[in-house]
C-alpha positions in Angstrom: 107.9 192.8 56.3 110.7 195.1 55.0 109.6 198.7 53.5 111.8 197.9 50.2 110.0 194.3 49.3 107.0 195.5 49.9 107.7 198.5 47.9 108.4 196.1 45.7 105.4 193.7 45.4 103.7 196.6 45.3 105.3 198.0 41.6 105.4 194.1 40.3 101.4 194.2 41.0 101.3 198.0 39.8 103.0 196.2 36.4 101.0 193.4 35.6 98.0 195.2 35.8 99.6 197.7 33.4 100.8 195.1 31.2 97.2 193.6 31.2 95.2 197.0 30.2 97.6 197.6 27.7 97.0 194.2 26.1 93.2 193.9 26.4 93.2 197.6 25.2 95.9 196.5 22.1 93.5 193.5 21.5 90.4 195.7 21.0 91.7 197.9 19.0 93.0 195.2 16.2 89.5 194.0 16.0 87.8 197.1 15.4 90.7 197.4 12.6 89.4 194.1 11.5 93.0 192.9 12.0 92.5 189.8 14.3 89.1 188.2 13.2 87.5 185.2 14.4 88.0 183.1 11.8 91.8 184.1 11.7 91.8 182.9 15.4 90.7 179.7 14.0 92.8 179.2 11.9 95.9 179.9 14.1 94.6 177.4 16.0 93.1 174.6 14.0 95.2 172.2 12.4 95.8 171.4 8.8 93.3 168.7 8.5 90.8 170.7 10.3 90.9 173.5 8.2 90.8 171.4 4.9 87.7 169.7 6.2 85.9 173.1 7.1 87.0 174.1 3.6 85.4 171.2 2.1 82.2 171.6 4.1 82.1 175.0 2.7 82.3 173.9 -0.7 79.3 171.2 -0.1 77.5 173.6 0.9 78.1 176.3 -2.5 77.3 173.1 -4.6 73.6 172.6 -3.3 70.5 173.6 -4.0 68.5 175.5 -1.5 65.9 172.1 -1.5 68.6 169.9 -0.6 69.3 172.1 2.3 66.2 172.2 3.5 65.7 168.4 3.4 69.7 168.0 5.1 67.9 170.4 7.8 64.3 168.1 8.0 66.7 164.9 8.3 68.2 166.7 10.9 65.3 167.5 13.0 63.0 164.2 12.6 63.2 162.3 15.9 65.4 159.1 16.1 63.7 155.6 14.8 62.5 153.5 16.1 65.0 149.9 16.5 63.2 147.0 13.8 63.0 143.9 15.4 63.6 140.9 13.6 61.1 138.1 13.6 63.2 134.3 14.4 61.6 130.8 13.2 60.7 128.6 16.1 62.9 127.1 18.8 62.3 123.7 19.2 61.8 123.5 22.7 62.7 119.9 23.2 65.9 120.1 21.3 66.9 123.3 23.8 66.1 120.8 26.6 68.5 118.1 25.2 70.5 120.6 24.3 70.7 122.5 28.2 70.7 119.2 29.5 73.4 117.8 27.6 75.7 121.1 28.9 74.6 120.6 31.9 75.3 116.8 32.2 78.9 117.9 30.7 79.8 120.5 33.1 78.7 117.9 35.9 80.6 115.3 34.7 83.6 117.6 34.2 83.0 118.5 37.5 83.0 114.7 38.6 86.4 114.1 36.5 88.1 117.0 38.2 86.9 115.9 41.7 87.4 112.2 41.3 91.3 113.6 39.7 91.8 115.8 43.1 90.7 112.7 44.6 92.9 110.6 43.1 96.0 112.9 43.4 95.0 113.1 47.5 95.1 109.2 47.5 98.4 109.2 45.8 99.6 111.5 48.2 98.2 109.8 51.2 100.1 106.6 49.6 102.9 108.0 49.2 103.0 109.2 53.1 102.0 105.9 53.9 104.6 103.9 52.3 107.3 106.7 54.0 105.7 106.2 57.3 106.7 102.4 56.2 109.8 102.6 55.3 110.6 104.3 58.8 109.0 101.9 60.5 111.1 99.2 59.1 114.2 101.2 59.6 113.2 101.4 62.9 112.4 98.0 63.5 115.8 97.4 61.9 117.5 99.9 64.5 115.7 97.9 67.0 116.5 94.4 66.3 119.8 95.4 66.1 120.1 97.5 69.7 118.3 94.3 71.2 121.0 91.9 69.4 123.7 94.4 71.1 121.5 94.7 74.3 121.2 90.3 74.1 125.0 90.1 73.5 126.3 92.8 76.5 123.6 90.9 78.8 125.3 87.2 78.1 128.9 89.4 78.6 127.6 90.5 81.8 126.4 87.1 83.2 129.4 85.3 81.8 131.2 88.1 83.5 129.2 87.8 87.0 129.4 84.1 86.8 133.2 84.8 86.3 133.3 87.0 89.2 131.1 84.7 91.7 133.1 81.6 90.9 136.6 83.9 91.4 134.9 85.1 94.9 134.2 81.7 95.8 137.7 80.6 94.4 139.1 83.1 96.6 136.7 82.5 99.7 137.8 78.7 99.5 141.7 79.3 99.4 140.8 82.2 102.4 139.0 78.8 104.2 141.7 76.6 103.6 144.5 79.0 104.7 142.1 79.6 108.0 142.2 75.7 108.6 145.7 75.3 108.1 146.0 77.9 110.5 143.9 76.7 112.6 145.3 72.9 112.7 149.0 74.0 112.9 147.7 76.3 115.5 145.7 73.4 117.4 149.0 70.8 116.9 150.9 73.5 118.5 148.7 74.0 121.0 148.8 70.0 121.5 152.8 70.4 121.7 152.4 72.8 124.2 149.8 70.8 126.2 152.0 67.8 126.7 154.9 70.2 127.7 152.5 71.6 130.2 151.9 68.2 132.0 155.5 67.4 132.1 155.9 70.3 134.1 153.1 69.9 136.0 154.5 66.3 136.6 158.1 68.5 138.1 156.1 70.6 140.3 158.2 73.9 141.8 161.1 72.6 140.0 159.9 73.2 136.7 160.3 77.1 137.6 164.0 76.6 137.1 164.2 74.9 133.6 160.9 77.6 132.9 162.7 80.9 134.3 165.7 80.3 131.4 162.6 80.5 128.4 161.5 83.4 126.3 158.2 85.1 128.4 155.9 84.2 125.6 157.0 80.3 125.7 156.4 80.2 129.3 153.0 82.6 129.0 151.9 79.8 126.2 153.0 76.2 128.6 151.3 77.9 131.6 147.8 79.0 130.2 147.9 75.3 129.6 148.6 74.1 132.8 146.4 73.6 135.0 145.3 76.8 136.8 146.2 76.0 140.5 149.3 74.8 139.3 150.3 77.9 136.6 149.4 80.3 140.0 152.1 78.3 142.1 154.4 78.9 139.2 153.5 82.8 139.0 154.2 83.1 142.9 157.9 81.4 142.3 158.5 84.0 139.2 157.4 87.1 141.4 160.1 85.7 144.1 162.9 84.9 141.3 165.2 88.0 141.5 167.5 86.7 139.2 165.0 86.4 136.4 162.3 88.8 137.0 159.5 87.9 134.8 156.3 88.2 136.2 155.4 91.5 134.4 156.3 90.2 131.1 154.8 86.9 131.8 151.3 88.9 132.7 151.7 90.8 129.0 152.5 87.8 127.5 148.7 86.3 129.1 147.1 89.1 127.9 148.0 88.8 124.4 147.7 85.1 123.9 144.4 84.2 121.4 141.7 82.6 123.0 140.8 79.2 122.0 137.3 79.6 121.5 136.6 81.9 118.0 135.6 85.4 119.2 133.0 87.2 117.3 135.3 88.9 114.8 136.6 85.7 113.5 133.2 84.5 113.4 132.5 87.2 111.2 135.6 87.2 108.8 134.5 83.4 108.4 131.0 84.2 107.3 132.2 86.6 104.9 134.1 83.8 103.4 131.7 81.3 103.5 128.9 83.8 102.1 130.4 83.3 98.5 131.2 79.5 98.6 128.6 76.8 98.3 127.0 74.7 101.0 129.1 71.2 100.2 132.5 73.2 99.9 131.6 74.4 104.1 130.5 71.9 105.3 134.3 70.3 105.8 135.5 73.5 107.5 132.7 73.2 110.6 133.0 69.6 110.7 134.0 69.8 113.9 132.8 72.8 115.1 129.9 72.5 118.1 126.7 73.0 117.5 126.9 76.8 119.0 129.8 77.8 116.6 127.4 76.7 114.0 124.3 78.6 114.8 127.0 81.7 115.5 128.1 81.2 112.0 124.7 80.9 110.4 123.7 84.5 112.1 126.8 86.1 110.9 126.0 84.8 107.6 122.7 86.6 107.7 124.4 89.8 108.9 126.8 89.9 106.1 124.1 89.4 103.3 123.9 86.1 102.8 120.5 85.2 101.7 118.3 83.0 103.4 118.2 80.5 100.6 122.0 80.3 101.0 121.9 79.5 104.6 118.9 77.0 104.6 120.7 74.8 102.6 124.1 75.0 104.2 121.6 74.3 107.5 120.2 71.0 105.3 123.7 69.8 104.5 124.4 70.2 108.4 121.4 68.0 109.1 122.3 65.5 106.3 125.6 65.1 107.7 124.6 64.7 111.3 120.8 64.5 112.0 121.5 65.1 115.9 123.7 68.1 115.6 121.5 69.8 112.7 118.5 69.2 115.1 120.1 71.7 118.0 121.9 73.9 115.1 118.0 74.6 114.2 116.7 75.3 118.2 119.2 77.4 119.0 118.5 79.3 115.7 114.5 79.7 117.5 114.4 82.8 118.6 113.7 82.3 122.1 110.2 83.0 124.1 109.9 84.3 127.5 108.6 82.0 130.0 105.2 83.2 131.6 
């Protein structure tokens, strides 16, 4: 700590005790004076009222008489009394029973009220949660009715739809059919045209090369495949040795590309595919006269298209009921077959 504040804590301590000496000494000394007096003390610090009841006291106490004193100061000094105890008439004990028992059957049935009341307000409650409950159930039995009106209405659109589609597919399937037979018979009466051309020219021998040697290669490729083999070969040879008209290159592209009469597997196919979507009755004029092979051809290509089995038994029962004979060897050479031991 510094020299100068504690210097200085030091004097301020030096001070008070000064200051206190001085006053306890200045105190003393007015009471030996009879300056400051205990009952001037008082009265600095009593209050008004307190003063005027002292000075009353002390005017009681100029008016007695020694004896009056002295009995104030017995009265003062005798021990406290004992309470008096007052004597009651006579409870009727029976009437206290009622009495009790009355209380206590009306705080019990108070007590039954105010439970029965929390019942009844719980009941109310539960009623009231019972007939929302209700109400939401209607509302959804509402919502429901309605989506399975909706759900009823889009599943009718959807069949009337699909039976649309099915009978536009086999619409479609049967104008496919009848555009394959026209095809099909204009192809076969050209064929025919062709056929009697061929046996003209057969008739002519050798010298049909030199009406056949002024044609278009695909005329000639078309009357010699049908001709009759041997025949069509002789013609070949006479084409190899014309040098004016060579044509026996073009005539052997021309065979190449020339349809086969028989249906090949791919038309086969495209036909089953057409004939999946149409009914039994509306085929069965198309395969006619197909063999009994071409038939059981069909019916297998059927299957592997997706047409059900349903679909082809009863195009295979309209074969039958048409022709007994050729349904019969439609149906064995649908057997799969079984190796012989």
């Amino acid at each position: 700590m510094n020299s100068f504040l504690r210097a200085m804590v030091y004097g301020l301590a030096a001070l008070c005790v000064v200051m206190l000496v001085a006053g306890i000494t200045a105190v003393t000394m007015l009471k030996k004076n009879g300056v400051v007096t205990p009952e001037k003390i008082r009265d600095v610090l009593l209050s008004p009222e307190e003063r005027s009841y002292i000075s009353q006291m002390k005017a009681r106490d100029m008016l007695l008489s020694s004896e009056d004193k002295t009995l104030l100061q017995q009265m003062h000094a005798r021990p406290p009394e004992a309470p008096t105890v007052r004597e009651t008439p006579g409870i009727d004990q029976e009437k206290l029973l009622a009495d009790l028992a009355e209380i206590a059957g009306a705080r019990h049935a108070n007590a039954l009220v105010e439970e029965l009341r929390r019942r009844k307000d719980s009941l109310d409650e539960r009623e009231r949660w019972i007939e929302a409950r209700e109400a939401e159930i209607r509302a959804a039995r509402t919502d429901l009715a309605r989506i399975a009106r909706q759900l009823d209405a889009k599943r009718e659109e959807m069949a009337d739809e699909r039976r649309q589609a099915e009978a536009d597919r086999a619409s479609f399937a049967q104008l496919q059919a009848d555009e394959h037979a026209r095809a099909e018979a204009a192809t076969e009466a050209e064929n025919a045209r062709y056929a009697e051309l061929a046996k003209l020219y057969e008739l002519q021998k050798n010298d049909a090369w030199q009406t056949l040697r002024k044609l278009e290669p695909r005329e000639v490729a078309r009357i010699l495949n049908a001709m009759d083999p041997k025949k069509a070969a002789n013609l070949l040879k006479l084409a190899q040795q014309d040098a004016e008209y060579p044509m026996a290159v073009a005539l052997h592209r021309e065979l190449m590309q020339l349809k086969p009469t028989e249906p090949t597997a791919a038309q086969i196919r495209r036909m089953a595919q057409l004939y999946r979507f149409m009914k039994p009755e509306q085929i069965l004029p198309y395969i006619k006269a197909s063999d009994p092979q071409q038939i059981a051809d069909l019916l297998k290509a059927m299957a592997e298209v997706g047409a059900g089995d349903k679909d082809r038994a009863a195009l295979l029962a309209a074969v039958s009921k048409d022709d007994e004979q050729r349904g019969r060897k439609v149906a064995d050479l649908l057997q799969p077959t079984t190796a012989q031991p």
